[in-house]
C-alpha angles and dihedrals in degrees: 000000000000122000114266118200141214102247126190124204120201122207086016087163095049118086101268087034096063091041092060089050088054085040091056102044092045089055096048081232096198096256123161094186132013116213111197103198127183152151111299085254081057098041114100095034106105124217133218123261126166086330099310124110111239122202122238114235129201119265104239118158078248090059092099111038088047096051088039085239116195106180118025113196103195121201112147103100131296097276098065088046090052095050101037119025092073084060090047089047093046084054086064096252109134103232126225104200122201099186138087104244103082102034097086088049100116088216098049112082111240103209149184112176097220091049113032108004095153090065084074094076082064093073090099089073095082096347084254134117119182128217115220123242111278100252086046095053092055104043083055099053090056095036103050100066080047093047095049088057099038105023101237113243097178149334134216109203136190113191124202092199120204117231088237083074091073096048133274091290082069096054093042074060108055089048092051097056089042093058085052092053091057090042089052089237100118101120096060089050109105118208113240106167099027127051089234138021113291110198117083084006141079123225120208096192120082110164125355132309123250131196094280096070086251132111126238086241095053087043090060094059093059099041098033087054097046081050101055095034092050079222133110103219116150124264134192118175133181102196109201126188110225127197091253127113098224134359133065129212126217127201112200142197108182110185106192130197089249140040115281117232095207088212093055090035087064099033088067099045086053092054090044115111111259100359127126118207101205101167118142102121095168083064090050081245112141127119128284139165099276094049098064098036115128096004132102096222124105107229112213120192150147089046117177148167114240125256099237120010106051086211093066119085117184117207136171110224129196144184145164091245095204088067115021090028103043122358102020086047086053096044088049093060095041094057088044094053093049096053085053091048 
């Protein structure tokens, strides 16, 4: 009979949090015993698991020792990974961290499971594997068959970032504005989550800016991606925050050390794991938002050859970001590490 483990999740009642649990549950992910853990305003509540209500406990250092936890998936800010996970990881549990705060750390493995699953042996170095952020995820998924047949120099990336990005009070926000727009009551709506209104605009601005003129958002795609590909391409990246609910949109120009044959090109990105070639564009069929909502594939479309330099490959990449970006990224490296346990 295979091994079944006692999983946390932390921040179960938060956006990501409640899609792992779905995620779980959809991919019969082998658990014994689901442990919903949250802040104490969030303790009490119960969550849903093949059919049962779960209660929500309170997250304490002591959380994980005492619930015999194995595999710990965080998602409830970077704070509370910071803070916690090093006593998750001290009970013994292997952490899968969604946040920000430990993929940089040269001695925390930084994994997507299509592109670098053997990094995962690495998570006994601080008992902590990070998840990448969840643009990054997806542009990786559809790069790296392409970088293993044309050797990748440099991308330039625009984003059209979905508001579920930025937690569920960003999406309450988006609604909300959008019900003042029908009720022709807009001007009087005041942004909370954003810097500016959401809804009928884009917003080219996700995290703060730093010196360089770049947001930490747009940073992490370059560094996270030199990280996971063990390779130092260059990477420019204009993240931009769009008035959908999930889903974010990538627009890519891959330049390659060597000339891209755009059948091969394509061949490869159809036999890639979990990826979705959906490029017809005479038939208006190309990927969008709504297409990959709810689903764990990668959707690649609109791929083309430049105009002018034969080592440059243009595609348009999408994904739902709650799963491919966030929980199904962290499931996916949690069945891979038990398989290796």
């Amino acid at each position: 009979m295979a091994k079944k483990f006692v999983v946390a999740v932390v921040g179960a009642t938060g956006a990501v949090g409640a899609e792992m649990i779905r995620v779980l549950e959809e991919h019969k992910f082998p658990i014994e015993r689901l442990v919903p853990l949250a802040s104490e305003n969030s303790a009490g509540k119960t969550v849903e698991f093949f059919g049962e209500k779960v209660k929500v406990l309170k997250l304490t250092h002591d959380s994980f020792a005492q619930e015999k936890i194995e595999i710990a998936l965080f998602s409830a800010g970077g704070a509370v990974s910071a803070e916690f996970a090093p006593s998750a990881a001290k009970a013994g549990a292997v952490v899968i961290d969604n946040t920000s705060h430990f993929r940089m750390d040269e001695a925390v493995p930084l994994v997507v499971p299509e592109v670098n699953p053997e990094d995962i042996k690495n998570w006994k170095n601080k008992g902590i594997i990070a998840n990448p952020n969840c643009s990054t995820i997806q542009m990786m998924i559809a790069l790296k068959p392409l970088h293993d047949a044309f050797g990748l120099e440099r991308l330039d990336i625009a984003t059209y970032q979905a508001v579920s990005g930025a937690g569920a009070k960003a999406m309450d926000e988006l609604m909300t504005q959008m019900r003042a727009v029908f009720d022709f009551d807009y001007d009087r709506v005041e942004p909370k989550k954003f810097p500016h209104k959401i809804a009928l605009n884009a917003i080219p601005h996700i995290d703060s800016f730093t010196e360089s003129g770049f947001t930490k958002e747009e940073l992490k795609m370059v560094y996270e991606s030199q990280k996971i590909l063990r390779h130092k391409m260059q990477v420019s990246a204009t993240c931009v925050r769009i008035p959908v609910l999930r889903g974010h949109s990538e627009a890519i120009a891959a330049r390659f050390s060597r000339e891209v044959d755009l059948k091969k090109a394509i061949e490869a990105l159809k036999n890639a794991e979990d990826v979705v070639v959906l490029d017809d564009p005479q038939k208006n069929k190309y990927p969008m938002p709504i297409t990959a909502a709810d689903k764990d594939e990668v959707f690649v479309g609109r791929i083309r050859a430049d105009l002018y330099d034969p080592k440059v490959l243009h595609l348009w990449i999408v994904a739902d970001n709650l799963r491919v970006g966030a929980a199904t990224n962290a499931v996916r490296i949690a069945k891979k590490w038990a398989e290796l346990n």
